[in-house]
N, C-alpha and C positions, 0 to 999 in steps of 0.2 A: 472578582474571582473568576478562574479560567475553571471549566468542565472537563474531563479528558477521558472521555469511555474509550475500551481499552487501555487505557493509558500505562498499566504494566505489561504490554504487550508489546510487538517489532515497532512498528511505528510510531503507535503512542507514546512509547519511552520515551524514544527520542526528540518527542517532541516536546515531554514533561520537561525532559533535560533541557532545552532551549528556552523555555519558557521560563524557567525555575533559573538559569544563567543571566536572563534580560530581563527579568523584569520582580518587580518584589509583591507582585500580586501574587493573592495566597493561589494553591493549586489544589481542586480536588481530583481523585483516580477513582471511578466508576469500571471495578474489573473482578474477579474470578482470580485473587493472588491464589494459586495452590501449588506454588513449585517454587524449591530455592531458585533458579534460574529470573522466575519473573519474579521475586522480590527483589533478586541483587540490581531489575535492572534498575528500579526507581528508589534503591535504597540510599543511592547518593545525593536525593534531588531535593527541593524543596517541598513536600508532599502535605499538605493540612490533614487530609482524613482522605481514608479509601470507603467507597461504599460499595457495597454488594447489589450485581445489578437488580436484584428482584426488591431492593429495598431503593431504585433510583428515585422513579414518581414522588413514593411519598417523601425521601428526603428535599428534591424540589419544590413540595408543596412548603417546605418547613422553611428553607434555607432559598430559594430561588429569588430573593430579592438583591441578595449578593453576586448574583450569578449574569454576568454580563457575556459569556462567549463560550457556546458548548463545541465542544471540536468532538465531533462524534466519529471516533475511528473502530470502535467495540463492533463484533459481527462472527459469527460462526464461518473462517473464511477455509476453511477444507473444502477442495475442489474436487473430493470423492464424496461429498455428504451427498447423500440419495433420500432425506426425508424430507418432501417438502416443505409440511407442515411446522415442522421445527424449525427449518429456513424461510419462511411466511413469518411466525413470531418472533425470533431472531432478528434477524435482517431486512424484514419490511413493518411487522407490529411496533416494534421498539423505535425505528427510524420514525414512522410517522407519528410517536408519542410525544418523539421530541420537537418535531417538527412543529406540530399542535400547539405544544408548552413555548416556545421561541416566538412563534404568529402573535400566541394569547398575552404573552408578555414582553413584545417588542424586544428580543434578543439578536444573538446573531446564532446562526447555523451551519459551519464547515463540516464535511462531512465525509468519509473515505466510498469513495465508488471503486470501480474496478475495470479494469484493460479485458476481465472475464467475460462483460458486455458484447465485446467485438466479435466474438465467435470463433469460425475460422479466417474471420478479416476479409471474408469476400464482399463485403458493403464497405471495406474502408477501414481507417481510422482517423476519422475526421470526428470531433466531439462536436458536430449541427445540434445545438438544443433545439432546437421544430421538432414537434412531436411525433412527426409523421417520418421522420429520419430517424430517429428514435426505437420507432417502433420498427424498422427495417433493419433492425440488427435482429440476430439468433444468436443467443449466447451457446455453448456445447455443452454445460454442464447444469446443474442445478442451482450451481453457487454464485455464477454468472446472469442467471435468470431471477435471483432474488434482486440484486444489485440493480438489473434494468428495470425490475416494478419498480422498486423506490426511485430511479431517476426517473420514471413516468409519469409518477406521481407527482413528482418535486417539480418537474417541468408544469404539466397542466395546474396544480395550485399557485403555483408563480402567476401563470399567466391570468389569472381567474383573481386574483389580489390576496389572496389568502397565503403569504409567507412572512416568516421571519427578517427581522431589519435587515440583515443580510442573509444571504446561504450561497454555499458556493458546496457543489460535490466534485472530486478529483479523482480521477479515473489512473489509478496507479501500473505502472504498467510494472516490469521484472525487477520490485527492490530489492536490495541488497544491503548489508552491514550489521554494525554491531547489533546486539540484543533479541539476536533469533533465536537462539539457542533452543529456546520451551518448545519451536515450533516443529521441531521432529520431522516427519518426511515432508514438509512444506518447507522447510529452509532452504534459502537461496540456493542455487548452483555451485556459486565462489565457494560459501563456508564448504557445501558438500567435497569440491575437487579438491578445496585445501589438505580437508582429513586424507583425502584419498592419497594425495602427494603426502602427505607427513607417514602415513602410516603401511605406505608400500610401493611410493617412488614412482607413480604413474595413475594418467587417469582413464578413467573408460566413458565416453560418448556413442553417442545414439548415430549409428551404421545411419546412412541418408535409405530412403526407399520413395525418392520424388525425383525426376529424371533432370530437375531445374538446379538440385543442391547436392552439393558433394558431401560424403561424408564430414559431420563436424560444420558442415556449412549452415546448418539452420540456424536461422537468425530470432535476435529478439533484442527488444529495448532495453537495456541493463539500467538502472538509473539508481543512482547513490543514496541510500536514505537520506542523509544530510541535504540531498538538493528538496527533497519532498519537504522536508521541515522548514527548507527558509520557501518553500511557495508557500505555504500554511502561515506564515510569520507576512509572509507579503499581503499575501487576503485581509491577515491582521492590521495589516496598516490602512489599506485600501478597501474600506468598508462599503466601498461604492459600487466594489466590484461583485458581482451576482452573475450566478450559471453553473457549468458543469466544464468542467476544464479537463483535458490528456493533461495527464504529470508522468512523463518521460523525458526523454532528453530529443528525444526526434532526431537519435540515428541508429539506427541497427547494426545490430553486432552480433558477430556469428558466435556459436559457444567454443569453434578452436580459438578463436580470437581470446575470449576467457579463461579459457584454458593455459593459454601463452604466458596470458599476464598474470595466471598465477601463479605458473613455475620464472617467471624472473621476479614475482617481488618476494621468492623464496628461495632465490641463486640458484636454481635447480635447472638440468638440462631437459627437455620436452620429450615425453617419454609417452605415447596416448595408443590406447587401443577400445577399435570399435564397435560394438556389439550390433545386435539386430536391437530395433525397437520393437520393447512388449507388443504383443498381437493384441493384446487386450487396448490400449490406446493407439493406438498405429492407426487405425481407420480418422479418428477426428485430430493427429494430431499436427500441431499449427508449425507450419516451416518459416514463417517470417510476420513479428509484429514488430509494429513502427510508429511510437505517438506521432501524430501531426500537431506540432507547437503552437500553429498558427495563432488560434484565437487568442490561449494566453500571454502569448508577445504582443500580440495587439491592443489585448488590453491593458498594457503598460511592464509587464514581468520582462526585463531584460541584463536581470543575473545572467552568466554563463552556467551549462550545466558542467561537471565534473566526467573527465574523460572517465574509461573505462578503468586505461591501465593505471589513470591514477588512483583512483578509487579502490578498487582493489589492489592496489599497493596499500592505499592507508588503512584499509580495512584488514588486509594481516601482518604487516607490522605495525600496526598500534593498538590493535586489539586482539584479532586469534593468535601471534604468537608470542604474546603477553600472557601474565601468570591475572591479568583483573580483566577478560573480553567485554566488559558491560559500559557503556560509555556513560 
C-alpha cells in the first residue's frame, strides 16, 4: 500500500493519479477533504480510504504493516503563515513522526521540501546536503524556515543512522497545473494570468524595481507538476537513491515569458500591463530562482523536463479550458 499525505491536494493529487494509473496497489489519502474542489481532485482515482490527519499515528499503528511507501507531501504550505508554532507541528512535528514510524519499521520516506529554503538565493541553489550548507541558507518567510528544520533534521539523522530504508526530500521549486484550484491566492501564476486573459483580455505583472531586470523580467523556475510526479515515481523505482534533491527544471524563466505562452495556447494577442510591486513584499522579493539539476542527474534521473510553453499549453487546453480541470 502507497501513504499519500496531502494527497487531495496540488501535488498529491497528481501523484494519487499516477499511482492509481500504474499500479494496482491500494492507495491511502491522509488529508483535510473540505472542498468540492479537493474531492473532485481524487474523485477519479483509485482511493482505498482517506484518513484525517489527527487520526494518522494511530491508524498506522493499526494498519502500517501494509504500508510499504509514505510519500509525505501534507504541510501547512501558505507562505503568509506567521504562527510558528503551528508551522513547528505542522511541518516539522508531523514530518518527524513519520520519519520515526519509517526508521522504526524499515519503510520508505519521500517527502515534499521547498525551493522556500533558498531564501533570497544569495547562497545559491545548489541542494549540498552537508549540514553545514544547509544551515547557510535563510529562508524569507516562516513557511520556508519550517521546511529547512525538517531538512536539518533529515540530513543529521541520515547521517547518525537513524533513517528510513529510503527517504529522499524534493525541494519543489514554481509548480504549476491541474488540481490547484482549493489553493486560492497560492495558485500558480499560469492558472492566475489565464483567468486574467479569459476574463478581460490582458494581464498585469509586477513593474521590475532592481536595475538588473526589466519589467516582467523576473525570473523563476516554472516546472510542470507532471515532471514532479514522474521524479517521485523515479525515487519509486530507485530505492537506493537517498537525499534531498531541487525538483525544477534548471532554467529560468522570466514571468513575460509566461505570460506569452499563455495568450498563444489561448490564440490571443499579448496585451500586458505593469503595476508597481506591493510595498509590503517588495523589500524581500526574489528577482531570479534557478533549481541546479546537478545532483539529481547524477544520480541517475535523466527524463527531459517539459518546456514552459508546452506545459502550459497542455495545462489550458486540456484542462482549464475544459468543462472537468481536475486530472
Amino acid at each position: 500500500m502507497f501513504l499519500v499525505t496531502g494527497g487531495a491536494g496540488f501535488i498529491g493529487s497528481n501523484l494519487v493519479a499516477a499511482l492509481s494509473e500504474r499500479s494496482g496497489d491500494p492507495i491511502a489519502v491522509c488529508d483535510i477533504v473540505d472542498s468540492a474542489e479537493k474531492s473532485a481532485n481524487i474523485a477519479k482515482h483509485r482511493v482505498s480510504e482517506i484518513i484525517e490527519p489527527g487520526d494518522l499515528l494511530p491508524w498506522l499503528a493499526e494498519n502500517g504493516d501494509v504500508v510499504e511507501t509514505i510519500f509525505h507531501m501534507g504541510a501547512s504550505s501558505a507562505t503568509t503563515e506567521t504562527n510558528m508554532d503551528f508551522l513547528l507541528d505542522n511541518n516539522v512535528g508531523i514530518s518527524l513522526d513519520l520519519w520515526r514510524w519509517c526508521t522504526a519499521h524499515d519503510r520508505r520516506l519521500i517527502y515534499a521540501s521547498s525551493a522556500a529554503t533558498y531564501g533570497d538565493g544569495q547562497a545559491g541553489f545548489v541542494d549540498d546536503n552537508d549540514p553545514a550548507a544547509l544551515g547557510r541558507l535563510h529562508p524569507l518567510n516562516a513557511y520556508g524556515l519550517s521546511k529547512q528544520l525538517f531538512d536539518l533534521n533529515a540530513v543529521y539523522l541520515a547521517a547518525a543512522g537513524h533513517r528510513p530504508r529510503q527517504w529522499a526530500g524534493l525541494k519543489f521549486f514554481n509548480v504549476y497545473g491541474p488540481n490547484e484550484q482549493h489553493k486560492g491566492g497560492q495558485r500558480s501564476v499560469a492558472i492566475q494570468l489565464f483567468e486574467q486573459i479569459s476574463a478581460e483580455g490582458q494581464v498585469k505583472l509586477f513593474r521590475s524595481h532592481h536595475p538588473d531586470y526589466a519589467d516582467g523580467g523576473q525570473c523563476r523556475d516554472f516546472i510542470w507538476v507532471g515532471d514532479c510526479v514522474d521524479v517521485m515515481l523515479w525515487l519509486l523505482d530507485n530505492p537506493g537513491v537517498n537525499g534531498i534533491y531541487n525538483c525544477g527544471t534548471g532554467a529560468a524563466r522570466s514571468f513575460l515569458d509566461l505570460a506569452h505562452a499563455c495568450f498563444d495556447a489561448m490564440g490571443r494577442e499579448p496585451t500586458i500591463d505593469y503595476v508597481d510591486t506591493p510595498k509590503n513584499i517588495r523589500a524581500n522579493y526574489q528577482y531570479f530562482t534557478e533549481a541546479d539539476m546537478a545532483l539529481l542527474r547524477d544520480s541517475g534521473y535523466d527524463r527531459p523536463f517539459t518546456t514552459l510553453e508546452d506545459g502550459v499549453a497542455r495545462y489550458i487546453k486540456d484542462y482549464l479550458a475544459t468543462n472537468d480541470p481536475h486530472r
